[in-house]
Each structure stands twice: as structure tokens, then as C-alpha cells.
C-alpha positions as CSV (number, residue, x, y, z in Angstrom):
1,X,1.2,-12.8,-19.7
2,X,1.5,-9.1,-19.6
3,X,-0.4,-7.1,-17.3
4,X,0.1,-3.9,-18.4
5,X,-0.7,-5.1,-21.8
6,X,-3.9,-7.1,-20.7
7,X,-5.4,-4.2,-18.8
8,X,-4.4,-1.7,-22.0
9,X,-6.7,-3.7,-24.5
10,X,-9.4,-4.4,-21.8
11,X,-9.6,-0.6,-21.5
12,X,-10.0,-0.5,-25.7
13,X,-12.6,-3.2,-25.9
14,X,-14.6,-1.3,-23.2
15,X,-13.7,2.1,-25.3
16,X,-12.5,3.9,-22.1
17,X,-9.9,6.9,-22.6
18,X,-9.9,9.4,-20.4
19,X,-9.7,9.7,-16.3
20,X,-11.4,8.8,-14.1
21,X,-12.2,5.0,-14.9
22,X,-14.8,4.1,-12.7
23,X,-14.1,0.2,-11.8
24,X,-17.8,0.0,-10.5
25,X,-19.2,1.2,-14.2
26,X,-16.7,-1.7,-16.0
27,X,-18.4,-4.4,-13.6
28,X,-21.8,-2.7,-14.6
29,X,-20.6,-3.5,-18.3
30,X,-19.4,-6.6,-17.6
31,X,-22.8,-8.2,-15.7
32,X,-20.3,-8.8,-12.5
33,X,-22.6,-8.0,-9.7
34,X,-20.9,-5.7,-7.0
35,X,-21.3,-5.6,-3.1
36,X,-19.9,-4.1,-0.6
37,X,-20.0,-6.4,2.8
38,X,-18.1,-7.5,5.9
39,X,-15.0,-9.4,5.1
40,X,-13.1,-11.2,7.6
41,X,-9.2,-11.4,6.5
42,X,-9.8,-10.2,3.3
43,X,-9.9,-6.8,1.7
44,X,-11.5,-8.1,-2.0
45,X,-13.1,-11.0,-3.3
46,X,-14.0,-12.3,-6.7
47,X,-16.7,-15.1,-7.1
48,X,-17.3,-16.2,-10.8
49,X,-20.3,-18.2,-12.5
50,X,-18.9,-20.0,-15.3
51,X,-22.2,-21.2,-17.4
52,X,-23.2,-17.4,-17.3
53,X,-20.0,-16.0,-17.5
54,X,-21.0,-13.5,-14.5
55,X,-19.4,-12.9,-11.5
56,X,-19.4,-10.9,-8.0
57,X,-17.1,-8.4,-6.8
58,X,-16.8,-7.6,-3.3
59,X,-15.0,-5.1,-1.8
60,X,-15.0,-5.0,2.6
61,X,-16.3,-2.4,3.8
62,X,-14.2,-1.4,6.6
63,X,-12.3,0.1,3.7
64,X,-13.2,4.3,3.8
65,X,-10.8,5.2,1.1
66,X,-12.2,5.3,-2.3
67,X,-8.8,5.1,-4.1
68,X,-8.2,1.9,-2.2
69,X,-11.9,0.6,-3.2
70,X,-11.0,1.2,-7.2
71,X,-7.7,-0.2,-6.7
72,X,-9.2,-3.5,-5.1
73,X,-12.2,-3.6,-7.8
74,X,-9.2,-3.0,-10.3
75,X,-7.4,-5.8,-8.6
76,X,-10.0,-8.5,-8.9
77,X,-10.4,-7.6,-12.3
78,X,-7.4,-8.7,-13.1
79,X,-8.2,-12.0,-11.9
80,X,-11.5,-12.0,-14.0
81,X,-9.2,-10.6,-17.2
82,X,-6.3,-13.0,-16.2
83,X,-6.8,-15.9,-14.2
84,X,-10.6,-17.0,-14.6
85,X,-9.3,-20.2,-16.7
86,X,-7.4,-21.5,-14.1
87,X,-9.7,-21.1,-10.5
88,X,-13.5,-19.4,-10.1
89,X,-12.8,-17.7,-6.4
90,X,-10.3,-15.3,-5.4
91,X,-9.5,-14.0,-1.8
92,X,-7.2,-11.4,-1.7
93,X,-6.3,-9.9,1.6
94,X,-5.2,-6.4,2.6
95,X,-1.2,-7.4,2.8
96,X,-1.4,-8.4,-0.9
97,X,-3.5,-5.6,-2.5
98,X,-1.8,-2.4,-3.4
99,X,1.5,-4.3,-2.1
100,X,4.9,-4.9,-4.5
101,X,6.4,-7.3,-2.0
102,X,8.6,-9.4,-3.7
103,X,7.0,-12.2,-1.4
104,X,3.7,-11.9,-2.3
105,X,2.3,-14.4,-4.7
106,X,2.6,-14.0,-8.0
107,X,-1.1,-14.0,-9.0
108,X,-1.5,-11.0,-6.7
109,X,1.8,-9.3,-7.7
110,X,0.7,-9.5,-11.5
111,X,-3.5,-8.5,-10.6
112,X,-1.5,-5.1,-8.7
113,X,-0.2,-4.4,-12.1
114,X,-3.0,-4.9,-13.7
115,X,-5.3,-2.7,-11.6
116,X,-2.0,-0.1,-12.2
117,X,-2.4,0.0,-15.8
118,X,-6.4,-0.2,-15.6
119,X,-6.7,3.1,-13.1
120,X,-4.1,4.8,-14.8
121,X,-3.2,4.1,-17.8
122,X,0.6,4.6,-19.2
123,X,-0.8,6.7,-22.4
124,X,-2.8,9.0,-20.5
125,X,-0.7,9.2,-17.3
126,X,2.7,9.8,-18.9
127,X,2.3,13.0,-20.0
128,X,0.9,14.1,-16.9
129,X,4.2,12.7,-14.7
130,X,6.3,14.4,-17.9
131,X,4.6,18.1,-16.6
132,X,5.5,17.3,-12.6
133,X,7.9,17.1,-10.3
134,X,8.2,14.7,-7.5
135,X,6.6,15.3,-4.5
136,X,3.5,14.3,-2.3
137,X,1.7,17.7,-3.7
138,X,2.2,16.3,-7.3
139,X,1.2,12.6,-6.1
140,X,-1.8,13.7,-4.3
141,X,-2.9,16.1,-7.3
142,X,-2.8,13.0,-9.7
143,X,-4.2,10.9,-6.9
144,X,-7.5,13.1,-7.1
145,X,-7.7,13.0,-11.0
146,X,-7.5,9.3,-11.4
147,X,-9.1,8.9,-8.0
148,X,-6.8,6.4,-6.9
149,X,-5.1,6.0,-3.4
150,X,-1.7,7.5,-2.2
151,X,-0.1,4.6,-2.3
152,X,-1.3,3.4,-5.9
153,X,-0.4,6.6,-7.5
154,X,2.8,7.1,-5.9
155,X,3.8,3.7,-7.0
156,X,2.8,4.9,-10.6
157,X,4.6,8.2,-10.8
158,X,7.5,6.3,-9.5
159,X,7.6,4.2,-12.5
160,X,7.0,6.3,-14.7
161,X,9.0,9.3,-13.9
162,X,12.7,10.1,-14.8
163,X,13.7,11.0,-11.4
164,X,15.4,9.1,-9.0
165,X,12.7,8.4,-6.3
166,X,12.2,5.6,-4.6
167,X,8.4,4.8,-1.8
168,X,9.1,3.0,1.6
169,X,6.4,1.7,3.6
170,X,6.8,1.3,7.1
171,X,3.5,0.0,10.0
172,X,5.3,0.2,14.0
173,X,8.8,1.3,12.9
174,X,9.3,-1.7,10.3
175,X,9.5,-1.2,6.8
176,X,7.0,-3.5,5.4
177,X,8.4,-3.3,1.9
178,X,9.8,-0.4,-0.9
179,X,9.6,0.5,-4.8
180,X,12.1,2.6,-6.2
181,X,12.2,4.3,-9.9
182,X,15.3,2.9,-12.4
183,X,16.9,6.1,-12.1
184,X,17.1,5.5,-7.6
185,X,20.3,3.9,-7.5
186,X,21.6,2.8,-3.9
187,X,20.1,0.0,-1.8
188,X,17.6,0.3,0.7
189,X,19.0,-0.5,4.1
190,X,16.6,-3.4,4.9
191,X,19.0,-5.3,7.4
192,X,17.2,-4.4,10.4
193,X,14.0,-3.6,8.5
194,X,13.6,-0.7,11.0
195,X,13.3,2.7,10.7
196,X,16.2,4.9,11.2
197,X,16.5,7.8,14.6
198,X,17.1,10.9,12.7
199,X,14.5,10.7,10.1
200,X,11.3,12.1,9.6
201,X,9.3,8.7,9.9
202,X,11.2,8.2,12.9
203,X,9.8,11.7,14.4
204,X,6.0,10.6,13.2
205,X,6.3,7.9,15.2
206,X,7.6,10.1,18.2
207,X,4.3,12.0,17.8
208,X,6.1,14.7,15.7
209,X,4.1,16.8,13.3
210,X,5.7,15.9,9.8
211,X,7.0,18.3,7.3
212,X,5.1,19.4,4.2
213,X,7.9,19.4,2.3
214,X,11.1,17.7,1.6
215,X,14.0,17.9,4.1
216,X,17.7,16.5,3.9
217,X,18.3,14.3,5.9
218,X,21.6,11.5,6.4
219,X,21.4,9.4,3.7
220,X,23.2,6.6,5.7
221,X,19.7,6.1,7.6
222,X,17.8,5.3,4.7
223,X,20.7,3.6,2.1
224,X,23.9,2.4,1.4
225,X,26.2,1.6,-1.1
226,X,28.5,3.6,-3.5
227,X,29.0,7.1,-2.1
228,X,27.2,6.9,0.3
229,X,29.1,8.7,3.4
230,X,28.2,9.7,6.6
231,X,28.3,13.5,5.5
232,X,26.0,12.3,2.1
233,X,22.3,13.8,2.3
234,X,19.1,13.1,0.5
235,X,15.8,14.3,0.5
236,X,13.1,12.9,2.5
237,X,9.0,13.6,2.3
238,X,7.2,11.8,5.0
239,X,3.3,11.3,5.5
240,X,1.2,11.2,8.9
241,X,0.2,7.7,9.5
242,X,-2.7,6.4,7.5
243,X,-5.6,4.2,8.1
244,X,-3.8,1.0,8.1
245,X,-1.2,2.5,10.9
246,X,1.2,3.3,8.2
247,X,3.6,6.0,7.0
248,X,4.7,6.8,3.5
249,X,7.9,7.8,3.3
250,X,9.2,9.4,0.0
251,X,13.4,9.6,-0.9
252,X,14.2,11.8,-4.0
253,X,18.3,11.5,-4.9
254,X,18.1,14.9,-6.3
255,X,21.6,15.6,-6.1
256,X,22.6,11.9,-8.0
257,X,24.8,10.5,-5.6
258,X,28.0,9.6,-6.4
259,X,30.1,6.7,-7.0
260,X,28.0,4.4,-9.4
261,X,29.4,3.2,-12.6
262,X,27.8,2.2,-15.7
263,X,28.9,-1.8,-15.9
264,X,28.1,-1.9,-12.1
265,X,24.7,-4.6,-11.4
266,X,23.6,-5.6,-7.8
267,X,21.6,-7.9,-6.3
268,X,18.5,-6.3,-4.9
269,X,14.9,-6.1,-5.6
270,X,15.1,-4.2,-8.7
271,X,18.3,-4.0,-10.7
272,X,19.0,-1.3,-13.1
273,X,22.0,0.1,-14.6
274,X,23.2,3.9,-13.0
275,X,22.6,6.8,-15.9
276,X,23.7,10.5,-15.0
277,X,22.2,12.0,-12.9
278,X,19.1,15.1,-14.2
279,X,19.1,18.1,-11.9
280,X,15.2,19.4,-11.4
281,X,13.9,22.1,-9.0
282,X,11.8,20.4,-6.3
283,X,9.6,21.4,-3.4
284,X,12.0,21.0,-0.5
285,X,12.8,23.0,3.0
286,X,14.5,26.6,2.2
């Protein structure tokens, strides 16, 4: 099953096409009932009534954001579009929603593509990435349009963009988990799983006021692989922590670093084959 294709013709059937698309109004359409209550351990829950073919969406409400509210709703309807013929409750915690762990269930991995696709949709978002370049300015711009969290939309731009980008999320100095675009290239140093000294996420950590912009910074503290060298730099965009205690760290390989070849395949979480590198202008330190 396709999750990107399952949320594309739920979004025709309801005869949505433009942003925002308002998860609460789809539950509205769909007679799911929708609550927002207390949750213990769990971010979202879906509840469905099989001889009415209703259902109840809750969403806790220790959560403030409103992006991360859609993206849950979006989430457990893709359990409702996807999974109602194999179980009639769903409990999704906050680890799993939002997340692209490779060691997340499956179920949950696949609803997170789904609620992707659902919030912003490739044919409407894609020409919006085409116009932009990478950045937390650009991510927090579409953010606001599709009304979708940080997170969420960076993920997005990420994958659909042409630029060689690649998300880390780190909570107390470990690096909870990454997603990189086809074009990033090097691996992520995930050995220690703990942020680098000498990086901007480092100094937010420290206390330090972070940049609003990119900075260069060793690219050894972030990656490895294929020229990669202690002089090689790349750029770095970091956020203040958020809500859940984390930072958002954002590499762009503007520069295309060298020393990939074409036939060359690796084993890491997403495998892709190097193309040459595109040079773009991008917001970074003068």
C-alpha cells in the first residue's frame, strides 16, 4: 500500500485542492467525532465504530502547537484510510508521530507519510519548494501556509527539493534520529549518537543564542565518508530548543562535497546514488 498515493485520492474524493487542509473539517466530513483530552503516553488516538462506520479522534492536549495537532489528526487518518480492516484502536505516542525512525513500526512510519502527503500535498507543494531555497526562513514560510509544524514541513521540503539537505534531531545532546534529501550524500556520524563540540547545536545546548542564519562549520562533526577531511566545511542552521526539549539542526552540502562516484552504494538509512552537485545562493553568514 502507498501512502502517498492513499492520502492523494482521499484528498480527491473529499475535493480538497488548495492549502490549508483543515484535518478537523475532513473528520467533520467523515462523522469521526473529534476531542481534545488528557492523554497519558500517547500524543493521538483513533477509536472506530465498525456498524456505523464512525469513529473518534483524539488529540492530547498538552500539545500547544497547531502544526503538531494537524499532523497527529493527519496521522490517525491514515490509520482510518489505511489500517481500519485489520484493528478498531490506535495509540500512537509522541516518539512515533512526526518521527522517520527507521525503528518505529511500520504502521506508524507509513500513517507519517500519509499525514505528509494529506497536509501537503506533492502537486500543490512542489512548485512552491521549486521557487525556494533551503533554509529555516523558507521552511517556516511554508510551515505557516500549510499550517503544519517545523518538523513536518522540513521533512517535506527535504524530500522534495533538489538540494542536498539533510534534518537531524537531537533531545539532551543525542541525536534521536535524521532524514536527508537524495541529493545529501555522506553519512551521518551516528556512532556515538551525540552531538559534536564545535557545532551550533552544541552551543544551544551551552546556553548559546543560535544563529539565524547558516554558518560553516567542520563537516567532520556532523559526517563522514568520501571527502570528507578535517579542513572540509558545510553549512549548518540550528533552531533554539522546542517544546519537546529538542533542537533542529539543518546541514545544506552547498558546495557538493567531493569524492563520490556514480556506481558507489552504501549501507545507511537511505541509499541513493551521488549526481553532480547544483550550486544555489543561500542564506548563510557573510
Amino acid at each position: 500500500m502507498n501512502p502517498q498515493a492513499e492520502a492523494s485520492s482521499f484528498l480527491e474524493e473529499l475535493g480538497i485542492e488548495e492549502l490549508p487542509i483543515v484535518p478537523v473539517e475532513i473528520c467533520r466530513k467523515l462523522g469521526i467525532h473529534y476531542s481534545e483530552d488528557h492523554l497519558s503516553g500517547f500524543d493521538g488516538v483513533l477509536i472506530l465504530y465498525p456498524p456505523t462506520g464512525h469513529g473518534l479522534i483524539c488529540v492530547n492536549n498538552r500539545i500547544t502547537e497547531q502544526g503538531r495537532k494537524n499532523f497527529t489528526i493527519a496521522h490517525e487518518l491514515g490509520h482510518y484510510c489505511m489500517d481500519s480492516l485489520e484493528k478498531t484502536e490506535f495509540y500512537c505516542s509522541s516518539e512515533v508521530i512526526e518521527s522517520f525512525q527507521s525503528a518505529i513500526n511500520p504502521i506508524e512510519l507509513r500513517a507519517n507519510e500519509f499525514a505528509a502527503e494529506l497536509l501537503m500535498p506533492r502537486n500543490i507543494y512542489q512548485p512552491l519548494v521549486n521557487k525556494r531555497d533551503p533554509g529555516w526562513d523558507t521552511i517556516k514560510e511554508l510551515a505557516v501556509l500549510s499550517q503544519t509544524s517545523l518538523t513536518a514541513t522540513a521533512i517535506r521540503f527535504i524530500d522534495l527539493s533538489d538540494y542536498a539537505c539533510c534534518l537531524i534531531v537531537s533531545r539532551a545532546r543525542k541525536i534521536l534520529w535524521f532524514h536527508k534529501s537524495e541529493d545529501f550524500r555522506p553519512y551521518v556520524q551516528m556512532d556515538s549518537r551525540l552531538v559534536s563540540r564545535d557545532t551550533l547545536a552544541f552551543n544551544i545546548y551551552q546556553g548559546c543564542v543560535p544563529a539565524d542564519n547558516f554558518e560553516e562549520v567542520k563537516a567532520c562533526k556532523w559526517i563522514s565518508g568520501k571527502g570528507v577531511q578535517p579542513h572540509t566545511e558545510i553549512l549548518e542552521w540550528s533552531l533554539p530548543l522546542n517544546s519537546y526539549g529538542q533542537v533542529l539542526t539543518l546541514l545544506y552540502d552547498e558546495e557538493g562535497i567531493a569524492g563520490w562516484d556514480e556506481e558507489d552504494d552504501y549501507d545507511e538509512v537511505a541509499e541513493v546514488e551521488w549526481e553532480p552537485p547544483t550550486f544555489h545562493k543561500s542564506k548563510r553568514k557573510a
